[in-house]
Structures are given as structure tokens and as C-alpha cells.
C-alpha positions as CSV (number, residue, x, y, z in Angstrom):
1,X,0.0,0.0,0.0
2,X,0.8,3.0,-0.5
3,X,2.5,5.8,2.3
4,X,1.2,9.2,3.2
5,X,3.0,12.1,5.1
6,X,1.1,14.7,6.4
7,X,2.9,18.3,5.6
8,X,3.8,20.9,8.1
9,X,4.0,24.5,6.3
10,X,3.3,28.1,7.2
11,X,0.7,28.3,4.0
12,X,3.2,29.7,1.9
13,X,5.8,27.1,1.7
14,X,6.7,23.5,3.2
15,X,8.8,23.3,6.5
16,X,11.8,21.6,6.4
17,X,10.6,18.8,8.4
18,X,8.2,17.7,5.9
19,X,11.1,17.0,3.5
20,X,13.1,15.2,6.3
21,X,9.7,13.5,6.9
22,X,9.5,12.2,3.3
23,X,13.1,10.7,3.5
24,X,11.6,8.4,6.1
25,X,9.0,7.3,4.6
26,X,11.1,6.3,1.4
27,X,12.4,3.5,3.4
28,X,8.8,2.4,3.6
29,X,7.8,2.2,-0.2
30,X,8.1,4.0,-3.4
31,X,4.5,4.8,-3.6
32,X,4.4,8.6,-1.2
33,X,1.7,11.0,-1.2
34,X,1.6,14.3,0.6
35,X,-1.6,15.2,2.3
36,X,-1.8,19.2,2.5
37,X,-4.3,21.0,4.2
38,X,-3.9,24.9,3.6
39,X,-6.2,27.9,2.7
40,X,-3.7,28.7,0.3
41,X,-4.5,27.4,-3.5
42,X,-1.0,27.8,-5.0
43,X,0.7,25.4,-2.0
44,X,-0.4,22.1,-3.1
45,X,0.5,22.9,-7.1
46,X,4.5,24.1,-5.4
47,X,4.7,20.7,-3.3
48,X,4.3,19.1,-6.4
49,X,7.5,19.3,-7.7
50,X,9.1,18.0,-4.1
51,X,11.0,14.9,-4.7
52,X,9.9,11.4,-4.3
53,X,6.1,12.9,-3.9
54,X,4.3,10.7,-6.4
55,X,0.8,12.1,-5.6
56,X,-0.3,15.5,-3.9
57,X,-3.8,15.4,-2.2
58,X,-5.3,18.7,-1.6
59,X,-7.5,20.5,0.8
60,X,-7.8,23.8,0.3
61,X,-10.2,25.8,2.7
62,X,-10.4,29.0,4.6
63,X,-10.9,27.3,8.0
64,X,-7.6,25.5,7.3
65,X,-5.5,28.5,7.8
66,X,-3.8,27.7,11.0
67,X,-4.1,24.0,10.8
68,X,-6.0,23.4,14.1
69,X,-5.6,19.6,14.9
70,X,-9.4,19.4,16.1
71,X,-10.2,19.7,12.1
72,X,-7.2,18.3,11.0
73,X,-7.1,14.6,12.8
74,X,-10.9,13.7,11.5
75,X,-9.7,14.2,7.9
76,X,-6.6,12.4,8.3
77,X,-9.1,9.6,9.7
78,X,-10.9,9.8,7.0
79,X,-8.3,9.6,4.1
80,X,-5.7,7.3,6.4
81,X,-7.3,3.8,6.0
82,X,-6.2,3.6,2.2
83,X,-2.4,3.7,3.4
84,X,-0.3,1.5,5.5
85,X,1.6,4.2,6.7
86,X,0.8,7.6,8.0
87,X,3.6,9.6,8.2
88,X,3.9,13.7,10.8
89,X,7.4,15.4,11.8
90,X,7.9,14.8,15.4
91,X,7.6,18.8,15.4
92,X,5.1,20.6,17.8
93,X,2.4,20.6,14.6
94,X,3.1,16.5,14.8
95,X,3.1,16.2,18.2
96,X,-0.2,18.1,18.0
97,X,-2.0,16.4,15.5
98,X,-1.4,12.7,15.1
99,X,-2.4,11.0,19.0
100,X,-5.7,12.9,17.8
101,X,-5.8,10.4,14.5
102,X,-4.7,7.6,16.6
103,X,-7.3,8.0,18.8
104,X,-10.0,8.3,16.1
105,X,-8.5,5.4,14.2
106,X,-7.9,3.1,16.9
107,X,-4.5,2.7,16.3
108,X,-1.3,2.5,18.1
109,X,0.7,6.0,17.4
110,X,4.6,5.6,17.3
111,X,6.6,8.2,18.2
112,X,9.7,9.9,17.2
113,X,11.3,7.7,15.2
114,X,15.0,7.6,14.1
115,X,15.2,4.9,12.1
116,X,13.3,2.0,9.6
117,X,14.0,-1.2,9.8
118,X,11.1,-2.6,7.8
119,X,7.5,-1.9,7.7
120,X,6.7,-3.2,11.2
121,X,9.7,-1.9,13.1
122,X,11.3,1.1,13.6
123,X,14.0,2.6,17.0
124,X,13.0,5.4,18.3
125,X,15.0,6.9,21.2
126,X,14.0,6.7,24.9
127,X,15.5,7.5,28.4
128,X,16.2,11.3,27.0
129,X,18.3,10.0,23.5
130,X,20.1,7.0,25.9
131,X,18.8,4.1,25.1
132,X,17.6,3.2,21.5
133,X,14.6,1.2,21.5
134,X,13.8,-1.1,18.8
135,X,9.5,-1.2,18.4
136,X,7.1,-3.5,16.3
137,X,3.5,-2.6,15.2
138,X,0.9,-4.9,14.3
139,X,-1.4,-2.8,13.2
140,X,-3.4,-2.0,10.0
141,X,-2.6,1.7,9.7
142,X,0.8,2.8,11.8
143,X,0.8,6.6,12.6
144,X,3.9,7.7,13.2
145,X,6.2,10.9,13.9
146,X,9.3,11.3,12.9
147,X,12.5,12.7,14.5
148,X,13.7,14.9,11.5
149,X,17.3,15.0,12.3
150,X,17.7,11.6,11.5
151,X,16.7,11.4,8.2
152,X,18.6,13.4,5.1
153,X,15.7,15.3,3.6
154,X,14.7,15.3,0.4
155,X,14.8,18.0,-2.4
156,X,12.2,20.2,-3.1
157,X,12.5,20.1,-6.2
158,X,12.9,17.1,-8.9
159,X,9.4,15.9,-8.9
160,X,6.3,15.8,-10.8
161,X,3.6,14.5,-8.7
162,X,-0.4,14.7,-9.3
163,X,-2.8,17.0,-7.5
164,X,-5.6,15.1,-6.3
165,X,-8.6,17.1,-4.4
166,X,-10.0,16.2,-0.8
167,X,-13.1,18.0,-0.2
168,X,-14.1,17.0,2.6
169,X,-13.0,19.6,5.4
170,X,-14.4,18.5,8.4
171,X,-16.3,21.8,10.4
172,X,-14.5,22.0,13.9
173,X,-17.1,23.7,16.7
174,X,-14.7,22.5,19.6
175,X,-11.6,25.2,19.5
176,X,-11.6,28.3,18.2
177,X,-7.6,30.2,16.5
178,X,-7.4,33.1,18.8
179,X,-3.9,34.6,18.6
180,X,-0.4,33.7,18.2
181,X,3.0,35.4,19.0
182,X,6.2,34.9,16.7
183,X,9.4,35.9,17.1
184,X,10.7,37.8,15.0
185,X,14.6,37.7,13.9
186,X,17.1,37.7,10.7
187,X,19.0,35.0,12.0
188,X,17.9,31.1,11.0
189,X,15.6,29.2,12.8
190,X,16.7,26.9,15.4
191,X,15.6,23.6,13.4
192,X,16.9,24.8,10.0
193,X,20.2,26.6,10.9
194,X,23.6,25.2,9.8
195,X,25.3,26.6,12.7
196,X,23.9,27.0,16.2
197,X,25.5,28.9,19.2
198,X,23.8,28.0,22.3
199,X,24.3,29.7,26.0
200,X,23.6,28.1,29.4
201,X,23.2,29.1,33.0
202,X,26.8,30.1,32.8
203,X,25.8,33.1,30.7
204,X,24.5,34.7,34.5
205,X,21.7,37.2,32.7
206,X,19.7,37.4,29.6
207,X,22.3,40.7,29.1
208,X,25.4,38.5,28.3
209,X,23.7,36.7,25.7
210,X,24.6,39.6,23.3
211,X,28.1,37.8,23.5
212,X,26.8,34.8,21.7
213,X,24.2,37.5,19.2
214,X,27.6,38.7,17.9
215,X,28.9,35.7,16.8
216,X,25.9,34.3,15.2
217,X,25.6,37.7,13.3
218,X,29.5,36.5,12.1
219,X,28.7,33.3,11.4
220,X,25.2,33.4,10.0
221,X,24.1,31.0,13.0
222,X,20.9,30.6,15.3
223,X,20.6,31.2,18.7
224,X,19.6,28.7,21.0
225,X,20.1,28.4,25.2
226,X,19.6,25.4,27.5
227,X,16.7,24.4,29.7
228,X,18.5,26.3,32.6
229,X,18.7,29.7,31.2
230,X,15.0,29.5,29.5
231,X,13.9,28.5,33.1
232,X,16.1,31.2,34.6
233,X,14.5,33.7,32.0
234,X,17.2,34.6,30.2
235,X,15.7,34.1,26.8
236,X,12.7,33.2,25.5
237,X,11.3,29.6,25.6
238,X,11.6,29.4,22.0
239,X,14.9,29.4,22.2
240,X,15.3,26.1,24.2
241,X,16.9,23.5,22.6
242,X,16.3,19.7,24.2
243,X,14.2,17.4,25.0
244,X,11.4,19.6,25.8
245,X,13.0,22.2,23.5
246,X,13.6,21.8,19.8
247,X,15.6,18.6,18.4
248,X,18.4,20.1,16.3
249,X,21.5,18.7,14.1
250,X,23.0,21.3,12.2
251,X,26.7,21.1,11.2
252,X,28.4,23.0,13.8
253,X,26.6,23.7,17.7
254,X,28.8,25.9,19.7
255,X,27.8,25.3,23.6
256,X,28.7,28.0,25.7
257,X,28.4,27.7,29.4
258,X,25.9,24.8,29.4
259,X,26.9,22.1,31.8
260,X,25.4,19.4,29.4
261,X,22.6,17.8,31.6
262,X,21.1,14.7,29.6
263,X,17.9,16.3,28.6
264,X,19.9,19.3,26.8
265,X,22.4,16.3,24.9
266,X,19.2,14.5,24.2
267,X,18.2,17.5,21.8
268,X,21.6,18.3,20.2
269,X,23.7,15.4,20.1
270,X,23.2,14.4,16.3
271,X,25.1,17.3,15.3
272,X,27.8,16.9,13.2
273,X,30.9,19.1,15.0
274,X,30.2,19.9,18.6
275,X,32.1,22.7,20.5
276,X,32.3,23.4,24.1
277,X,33.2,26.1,26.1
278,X,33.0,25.8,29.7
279,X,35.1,26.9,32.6
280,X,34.4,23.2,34.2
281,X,36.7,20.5,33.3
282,X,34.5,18.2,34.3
283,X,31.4,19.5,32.8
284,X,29.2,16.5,30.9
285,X,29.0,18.5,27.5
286,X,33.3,17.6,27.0
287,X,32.4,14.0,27.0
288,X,29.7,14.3,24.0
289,X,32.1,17.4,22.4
290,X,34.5,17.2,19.5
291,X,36.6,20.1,20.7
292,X,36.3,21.3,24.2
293,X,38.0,24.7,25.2
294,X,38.2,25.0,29.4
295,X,37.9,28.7,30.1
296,X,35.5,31.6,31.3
297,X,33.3,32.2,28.6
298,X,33.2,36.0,29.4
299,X,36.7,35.9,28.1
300,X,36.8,33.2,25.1
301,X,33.5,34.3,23.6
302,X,35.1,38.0,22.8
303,X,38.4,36.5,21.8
304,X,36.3,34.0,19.4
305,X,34.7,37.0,17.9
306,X,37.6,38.8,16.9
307,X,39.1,36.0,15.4
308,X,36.2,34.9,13.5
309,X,36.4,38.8,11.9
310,X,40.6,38.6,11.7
311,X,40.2,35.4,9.7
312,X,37.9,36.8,7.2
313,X,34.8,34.1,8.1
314,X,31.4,34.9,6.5
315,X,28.4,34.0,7.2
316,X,26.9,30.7,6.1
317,X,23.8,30.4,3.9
């Protein structure tokens, strides 16, 4: 049978995660459609052209704009028993939506995955990223949610897929969109940035984090911050990374002044070069770290700057 991801977007393009999301389920079968609920027309028709997408199925309504899982999960019950496979990013829209369908299709929901063995079992970490466990479903339709940084995404372009039409958009009198607040910022976004610089409770006050602003600005990186200083409110909560923050693996994560407590690894620990800067030799983070640099951050952060600027570096992206 055939496999169908749901796709996360902002009604103007497809997230990241989506593409990621797709990767996985070509380990699945060949055979992938893209189920896109928007109030934007032209979305679908762009998602086309994503590759290994062989069919698009659209629903395009007004009431769709922000994607409420309430109207969301019945459609995906609706459409999901003609697939073996139903396919969300592990993201906060994923996380949101499919125990909803799970519920509604009477079917066991498996989360976070991080790898396919076949079409019955998959590993998906547990025990904050310690332990990978190795899970088996017996069911008709498996609803899953995958862990993007796993997977190598796909491109967005390269394909051809049809556009099929789902018209039935299910009315939803149980929530109601009231408001949202976004951040705003020029620099990436924490789950699509090639290079993160990250600050802990070692960075004493929200103030200091301008150390780690300047270079990002030189580096073209994100922002991010552990548990510890989002709880000490030194940034904002979107800037947590972990296992109750965001799951990131970009190809460089600078750690400055983060102790490296297990639930902080568990949500950075794919990357691909990891640097720590902490005055504790014996800090966690030097044991998961490719290079380590022992020293007070107050004084290493400005001396990093000025050599990122002496050596010419640009920004990347």
C-alpha cells in the first residue's frame, strides 16, 4: 500500500521537516503521497515538484489556515485507511495532530522515530536519547512521527507528482484560533540553521547573551540556550533546545556555558561538530564534544569574535 506524510507549512511554503519526513517514509515504499491542508491554492501545485512525492492530495479551505488539529485529525481519519503508513514530523504541529488520529483510528501511534528497519519496526530513542529502542506494530494503519534529524531530507524540487482534491473539510465547533505570538529575527531558525550557538546558566543574565548575538551575526548562525537559562529567563522559551526544547542537528553547535545535563544532549547530540566552552573541566558537555576549550566564557566568547572577523569568516547560507 501506499504511504502518506502529512505536511507541516506556514501556507506559503513546506517546513523543512516535511522533506526530512519524506526521507523516512522512502524506506517504507516508493509509492508517497503528501496530504496538504492549507487555505492557500497555490501550495499544493508548489509541493508538487518536491522529490519522491508521487501524488499530492489537496484541501484547500479557509478554515484551514492555521491548521487546528481538532479539524485536521478527523480528515486524516478519513483519508488514512487507504495507506499503510501515515507519516507527521515529530515537530510541535506532529506532536499536535497525530495521538488525535490515533485516537480516532484506533490505532497505536509511534513516536519519534530515528530509524526503519522494515515496515513493522522502527528505533526510536527513549531515556532522553540514551537508550535506543527497537519497536514492532501490528497494526493496520501505523501513525507515526518522525524525529527529522535523523533522516537526510529530500529536495524540493525534482518531482512531478499529481494534485488530487479532498473536499471534505471537516467543520470544527470545539476550538476556536485566537492569537499567536512569533518571534521575530534575521538569523535562522533553530531547526533549519547550519550553525547554532547556544548559551547556558553560565551566561549569568539574559544581558550576556549579546556575546553569543555577535557571533551568530558572524557566522550566520541561530541562537539557542539550555533548559537552565529559558527557566532562569534569560531568553525566551523558543529558544530552548532539548528534550522539551527543539531537536536540532546542524553542522556545527557551539555550547557556551551549558553544563550538558542529559535532557539538553538529548536535543543536540546528532550534530555533526560539537564545541564546548566551559570553565568546568568536568562539565558533561566535554564527554559528548569534539573540541572542548576550558575557560571563562566571558573571556573566550570575545576573543572567538575577533578572530572569526581577523580570519575573514562569512556568514553561512
Amino acid at each position: 500500500m501506499s504511504i502518506l506524510v502529512i505536511a507541516e507549512h506556514d501556507n506559503t511554503s513546506i517546513r523543512p521537516s516535511t522533506l526530512n519526513t519524506i526521507a523516512a517514509a522512502k524506506l517504507l515504499g516508493d509509492d508517497i503521497h503528501l496530504f496538504v491542508a492549507t487555505n492557500n491554492s497555490e501550495l499544493p501545485n508548489s509541493a508538487s515538484t518536491i522529490e519522491s512525492v508521487s501524488k499530492v492530495i489537496s484541501s484547500v479551505d479557509d478554515t484551514l489556515e492555521h491548521q487546528l488539529p481538532e479539524a485536521l485529525a478527523p480528515m486524516i481519519k478519513e483519508v488514512a485507511t487507504s495507506y499503510s503508513h501515515v507519516l507527521a514530523p515529530a515537530t510541535t504541529f506532529g506532536k499536535n495532530l497525530m495521538p488525535r488520529a490515533s485516537a480516532l483510528l484506533d490505532s497505536q501511534q509511534i513516536s519519534d522515530i530515528s530509524g526503519v528497519i522494515d515496515q513493522d519496526t522502527f528505533k526510536r530513542p527513549i531515556y532522553a536519547g540514551s537508550c535506543i529502542a527497537t519497536v514492532k506494530s501490528n497494526d493496520s494503519v501505523k501513525l507515526i512521527t518522525v524525529r527529522a534529524t535523523a533522516f537526510d531530507p529530500v529536495q524540493l524540487s525534482g518531482g512531478s507528482a499529481a494534485v488530487e482534491s479532498f473536499d471534505s473539510v471537516v467543520s470544527n465547533d470545539i476550538s476556536e484560533f485566537v492569537s499567536e505570538e512569533i518571534a521575530k529575527s534575521d538569523r535562522p531558525e533553530l531547526t533549519a540553521a547550519d550553525v547554532i550557538i547556544s548559551g547556558g546558566r553560565g551566561m549569568q543574565s539574559g544581558d550576556n547573551f549579546h556575546l553569543l548575538e555577535t557571533i551568530a551575526d558572524k557566522l550566520g548562525a541561530a541562537v539557542g540556550a539550555s533548559r537552565a537559562a529559558v527557566d532562569a529567563g534569560f531568553v525566551p522559551n523558543d529558544y530552548q533546545v532539548g528534550q522539551t526544547g527543539k531537536i536540532v542537528a546542524p553542522n556545527l553547535y557551539i555550547a557556551v556555558g551549558i553544563s550538558g545535563a542529559i535532557q539538553h544532549l538529548a536535543g543536540m547530540k546528532d550534530s555533526k561538530v560539537i564545541v564546548a566552552i566551559n570553565k568546568d573541566e568536568e562539565a558533561p558537555i566535554f564527554q559528548v564534544a569534539d573540541y572542548g576549550l576550558v575557560a571563562d566564557l566571558f573571556d573566550a566568547c570575545p576573543e572567538l569574535a575577533e578572530k572569526i572577523t581577523s580570519q575573514g569568516l562569512k556568514p553561512t547560507g
